[in-house]
Residue, then its C-alpha position, 0 to 999 in steps of 0.5 A: x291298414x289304418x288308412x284302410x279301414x278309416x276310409x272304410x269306416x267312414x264310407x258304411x258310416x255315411x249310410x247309417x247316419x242318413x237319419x238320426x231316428x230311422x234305420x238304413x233298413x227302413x229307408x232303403x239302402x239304395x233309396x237314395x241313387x245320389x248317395x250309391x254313386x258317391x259311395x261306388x266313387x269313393x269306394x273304386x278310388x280307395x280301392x285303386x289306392x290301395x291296390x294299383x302299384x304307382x298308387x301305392x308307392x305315391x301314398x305310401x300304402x302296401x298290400x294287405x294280405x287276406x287276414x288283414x282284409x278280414x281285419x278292415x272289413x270287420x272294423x270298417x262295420x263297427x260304427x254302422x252297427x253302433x249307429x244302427x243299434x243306437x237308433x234301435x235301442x233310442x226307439x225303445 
């Protein structure tokens, strides 16, 4: 669950640190075509760690259950919401 949501964590966290000053809302999620398919990339790979069986046992990971799927998710959200409420807060 751990690899999980530190791969997930870092996955949002690349979108909100696209600028130190301006919001991922202001400047478009998908402006930047580049950054979409490195992030499709690494989030179809993650997930076929995660979630293929001969994948699993090479990286030693094991099914998560739907509760704790809620758990990464919500957790893998925290430093893109930390970033974005810093820029907005910094803005004044």
């Amino acid at each position: 669950m751990s690899f999980a949501t530190l791969v997930f964590c870092e996955l949002t966290r690349a979108f909100a640190v696209r600028s130190e000053r301006h919001s991922i809302f202001k400047i478009g999620i998908f402006s930047n075509s580049m950054m979409n398919k490195a992030f499709a990339v690494g989030l179809i790979l993650h997930l076929a760690v995660l979630l293929i069986p001969p994948l699993q046992g090479v990286f030693g990971v094991m099914n998560l259950n739907a509760a704790e799927w809620g758990v990464v998710i919500l957790l893998a959200l925290v430093p893109f919401l930390v970033s974005e409420l810093y820029k907005a807060v910094r803005k004044g």
